[in-house]
ROSE-4610 file (N, C-alpha, C; in Angstrom, 1 decimal, always signed):
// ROSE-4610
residu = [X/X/X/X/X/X/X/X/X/X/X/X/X/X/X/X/X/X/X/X/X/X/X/X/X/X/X/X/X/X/X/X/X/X/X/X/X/X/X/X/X/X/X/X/X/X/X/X/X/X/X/X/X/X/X/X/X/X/X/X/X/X/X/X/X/X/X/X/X/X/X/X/X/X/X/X/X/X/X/X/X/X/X/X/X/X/X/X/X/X/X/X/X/X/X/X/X/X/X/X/X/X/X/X/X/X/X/X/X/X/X/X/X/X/X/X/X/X/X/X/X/X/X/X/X/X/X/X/X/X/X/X/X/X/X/X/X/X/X/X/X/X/X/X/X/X/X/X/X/X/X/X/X/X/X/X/X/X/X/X/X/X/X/X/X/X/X/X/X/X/X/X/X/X/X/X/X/X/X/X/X/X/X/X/X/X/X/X/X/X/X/X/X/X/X/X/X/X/X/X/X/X/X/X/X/X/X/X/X/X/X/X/X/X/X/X/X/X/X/X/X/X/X/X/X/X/X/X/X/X/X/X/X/X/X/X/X/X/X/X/X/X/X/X/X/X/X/X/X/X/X/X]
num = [1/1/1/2/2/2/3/3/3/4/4/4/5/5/5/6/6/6/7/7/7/8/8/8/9/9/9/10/10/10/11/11/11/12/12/12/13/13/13/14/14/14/15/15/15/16/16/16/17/17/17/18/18/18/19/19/19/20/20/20/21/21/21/22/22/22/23/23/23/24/24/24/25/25/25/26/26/26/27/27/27/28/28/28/29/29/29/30/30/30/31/31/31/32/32/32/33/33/33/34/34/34/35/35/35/36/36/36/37/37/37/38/38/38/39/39/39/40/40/40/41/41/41/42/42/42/43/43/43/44/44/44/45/45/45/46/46/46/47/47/47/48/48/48/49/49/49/50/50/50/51/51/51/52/52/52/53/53/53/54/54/54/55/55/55/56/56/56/57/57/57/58/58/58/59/59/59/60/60/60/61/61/61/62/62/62/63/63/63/64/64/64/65/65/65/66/66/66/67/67/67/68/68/68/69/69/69/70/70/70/71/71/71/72/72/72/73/73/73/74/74/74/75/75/75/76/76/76/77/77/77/78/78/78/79/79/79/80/80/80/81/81/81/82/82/82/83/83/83/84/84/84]
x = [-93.1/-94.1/-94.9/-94.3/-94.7/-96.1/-95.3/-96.9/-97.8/-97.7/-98.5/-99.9/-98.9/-100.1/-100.8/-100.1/-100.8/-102.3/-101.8/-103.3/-103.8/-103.7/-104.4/-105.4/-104.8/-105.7/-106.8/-106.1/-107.0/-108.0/-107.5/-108.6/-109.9/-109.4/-110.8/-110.9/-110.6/-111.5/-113.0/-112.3/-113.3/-114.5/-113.9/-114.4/-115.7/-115.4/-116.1/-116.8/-117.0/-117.4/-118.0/-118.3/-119.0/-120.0/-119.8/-120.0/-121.9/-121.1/-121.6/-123.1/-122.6/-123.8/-124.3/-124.2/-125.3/-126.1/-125.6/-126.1/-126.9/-126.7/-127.8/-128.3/-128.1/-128.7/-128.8/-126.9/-126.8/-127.1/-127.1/-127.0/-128.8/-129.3/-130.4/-130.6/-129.5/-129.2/-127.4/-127.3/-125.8/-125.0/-125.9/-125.3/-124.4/-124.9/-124.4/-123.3/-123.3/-122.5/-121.2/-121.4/-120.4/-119.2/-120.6/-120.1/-118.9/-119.4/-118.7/-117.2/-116.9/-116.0/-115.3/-115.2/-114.8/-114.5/-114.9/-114.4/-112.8/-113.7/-112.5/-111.2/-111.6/-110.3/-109.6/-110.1/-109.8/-108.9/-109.3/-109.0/-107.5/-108.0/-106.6/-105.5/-105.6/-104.7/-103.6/-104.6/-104.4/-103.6/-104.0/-102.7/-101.4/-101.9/-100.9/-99.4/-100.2/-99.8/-99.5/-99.9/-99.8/-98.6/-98.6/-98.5/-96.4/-96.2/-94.7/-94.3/-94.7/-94.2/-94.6/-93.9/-93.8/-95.1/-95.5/-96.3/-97.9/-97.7/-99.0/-99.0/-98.1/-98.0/-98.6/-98.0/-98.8/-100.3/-100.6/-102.5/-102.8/-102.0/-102.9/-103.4/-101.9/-102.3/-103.3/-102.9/-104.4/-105.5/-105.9/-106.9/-107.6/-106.2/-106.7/-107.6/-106.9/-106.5/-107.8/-108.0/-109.5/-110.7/-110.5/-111.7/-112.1/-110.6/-111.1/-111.7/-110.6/-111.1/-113.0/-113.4/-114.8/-115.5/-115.1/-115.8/-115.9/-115.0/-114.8/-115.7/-115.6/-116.3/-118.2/-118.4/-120.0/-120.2/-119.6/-119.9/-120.2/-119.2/-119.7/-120.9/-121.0/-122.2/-124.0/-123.3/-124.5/-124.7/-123.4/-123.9/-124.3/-124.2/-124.8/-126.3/-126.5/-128.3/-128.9/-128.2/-129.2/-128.9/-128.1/-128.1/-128.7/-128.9/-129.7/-131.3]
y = [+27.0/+26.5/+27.7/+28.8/+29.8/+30.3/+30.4/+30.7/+30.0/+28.5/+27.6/+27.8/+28.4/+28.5/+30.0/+30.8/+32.1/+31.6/+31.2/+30.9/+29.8/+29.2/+28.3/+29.2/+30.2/+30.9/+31.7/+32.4/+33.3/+32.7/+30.6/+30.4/+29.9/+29.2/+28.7/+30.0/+31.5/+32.1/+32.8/+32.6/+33.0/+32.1/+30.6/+29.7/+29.2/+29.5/+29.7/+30.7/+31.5/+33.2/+32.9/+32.4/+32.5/+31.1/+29.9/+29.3/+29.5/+30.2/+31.0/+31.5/+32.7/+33.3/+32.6/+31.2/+30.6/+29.9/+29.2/+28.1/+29.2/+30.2/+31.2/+32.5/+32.4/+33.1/+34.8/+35.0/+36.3/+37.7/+37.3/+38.2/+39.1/+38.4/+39.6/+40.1/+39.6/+40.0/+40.9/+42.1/+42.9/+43.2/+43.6/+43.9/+43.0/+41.6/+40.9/+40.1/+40.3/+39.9/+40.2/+42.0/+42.5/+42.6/+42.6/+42.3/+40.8/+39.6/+38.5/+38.7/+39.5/+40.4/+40.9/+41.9/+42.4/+41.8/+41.2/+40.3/+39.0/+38.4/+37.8/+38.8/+40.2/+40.8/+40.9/+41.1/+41.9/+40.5/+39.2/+37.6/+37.8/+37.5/+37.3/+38.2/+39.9/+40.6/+40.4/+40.4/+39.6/+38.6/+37.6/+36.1/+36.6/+37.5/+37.6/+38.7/+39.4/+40.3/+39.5/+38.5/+38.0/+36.7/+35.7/+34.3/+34.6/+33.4/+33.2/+32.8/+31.8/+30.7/+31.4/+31.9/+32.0/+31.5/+30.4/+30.5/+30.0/+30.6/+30.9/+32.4/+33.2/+34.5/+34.4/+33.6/+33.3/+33.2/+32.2/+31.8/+32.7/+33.9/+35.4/+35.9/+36.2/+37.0/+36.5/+35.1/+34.4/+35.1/+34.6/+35.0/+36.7/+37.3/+38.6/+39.3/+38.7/+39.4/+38.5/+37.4/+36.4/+37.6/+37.7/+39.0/+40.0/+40.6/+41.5/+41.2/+40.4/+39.8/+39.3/+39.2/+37.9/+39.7/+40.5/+42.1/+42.2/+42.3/+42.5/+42.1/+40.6/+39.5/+40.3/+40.3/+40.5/+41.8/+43.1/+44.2/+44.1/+43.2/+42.8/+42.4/+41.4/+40.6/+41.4/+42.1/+43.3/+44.4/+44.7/+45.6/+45.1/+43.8/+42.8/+42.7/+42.9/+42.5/+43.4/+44.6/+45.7/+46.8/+46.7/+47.7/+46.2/+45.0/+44.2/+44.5]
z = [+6.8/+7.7/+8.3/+8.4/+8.7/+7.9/+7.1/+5.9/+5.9/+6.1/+5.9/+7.0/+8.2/+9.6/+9.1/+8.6/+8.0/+7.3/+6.2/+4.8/+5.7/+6.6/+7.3/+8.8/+9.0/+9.6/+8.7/+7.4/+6.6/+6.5/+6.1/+5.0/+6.1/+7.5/+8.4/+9.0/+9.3/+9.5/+8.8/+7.3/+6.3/+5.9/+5.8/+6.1/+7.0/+8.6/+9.7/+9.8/+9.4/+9.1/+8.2/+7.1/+5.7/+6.4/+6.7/+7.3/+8.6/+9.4/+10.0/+9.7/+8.4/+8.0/+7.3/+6.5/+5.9/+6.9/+7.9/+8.7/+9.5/+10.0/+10.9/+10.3/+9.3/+8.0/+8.5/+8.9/+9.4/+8.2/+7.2/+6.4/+6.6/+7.4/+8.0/+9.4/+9.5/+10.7/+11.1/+9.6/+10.1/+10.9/+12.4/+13.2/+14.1/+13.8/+14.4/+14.0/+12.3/+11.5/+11.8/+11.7/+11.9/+13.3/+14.4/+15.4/+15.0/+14.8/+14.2/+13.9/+12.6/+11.9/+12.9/+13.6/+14.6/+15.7/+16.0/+17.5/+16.6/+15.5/+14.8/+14.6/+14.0/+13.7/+15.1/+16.2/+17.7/+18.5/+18.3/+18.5/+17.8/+16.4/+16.0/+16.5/+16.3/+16.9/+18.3/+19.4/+20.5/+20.3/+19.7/+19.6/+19.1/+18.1/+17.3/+18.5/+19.4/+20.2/+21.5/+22.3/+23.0/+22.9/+21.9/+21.3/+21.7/+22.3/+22.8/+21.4/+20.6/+19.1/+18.0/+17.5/+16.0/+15.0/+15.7/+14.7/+14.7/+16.4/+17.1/+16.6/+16.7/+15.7/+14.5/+13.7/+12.1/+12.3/+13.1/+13.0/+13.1/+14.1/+14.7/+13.7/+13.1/+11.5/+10.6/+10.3/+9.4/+10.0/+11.3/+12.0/+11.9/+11.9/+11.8/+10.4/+9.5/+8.4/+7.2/+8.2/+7.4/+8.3/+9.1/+9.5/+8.8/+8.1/+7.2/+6.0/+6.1/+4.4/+4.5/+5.5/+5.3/+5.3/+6.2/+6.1/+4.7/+4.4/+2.6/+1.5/+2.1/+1.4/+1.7/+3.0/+3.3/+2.7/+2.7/+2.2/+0.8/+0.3/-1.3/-1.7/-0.7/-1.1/-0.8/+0.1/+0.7/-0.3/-0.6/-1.8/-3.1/-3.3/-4.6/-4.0/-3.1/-2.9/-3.0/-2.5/-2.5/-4.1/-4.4/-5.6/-6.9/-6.8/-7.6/-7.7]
């Protein structure tokens, strides 16, 4: 069950974040993106650091760790636009 709240955080942070930059078409807009990314990774940590239940712990981690991952994801995709 534990896991389950994990990949359920990864996947609606990345989700909501990818999300995000199509519907407000951040990807011309970096700085704010990243801001985005960072406030997510900074959220999740916190829960994960604050959270009494086990598996308000998990979401933290999803949460956390879909932050990086969506960074990941946008640096890819930034560096596919500009070196094309």
């Amino acid at each position: 069950m534990k896991l389950l709240f994990q990949l359920l955080g990864l996947v609606g942070t990345v989700v909501l974040l990818g999300l995000a930059t199509l519907l407000f078409q951040l990807i011309n807009h970096s700085w704010i993106l990243i801001l985005l990314l960072v406030s997510a990774y900074v959220i999740g940590k916190l829960l994960q650091k604050r959270a009494t239940s086990e598996y308000m712990k998990a979401l933290g981690w999803g949460i956390r760790w879909g932050g990086v991952a969506s960074f990941l994801l946008f640096m890819g995709v930034i560096s596919y636009l500009y070196i094309r």
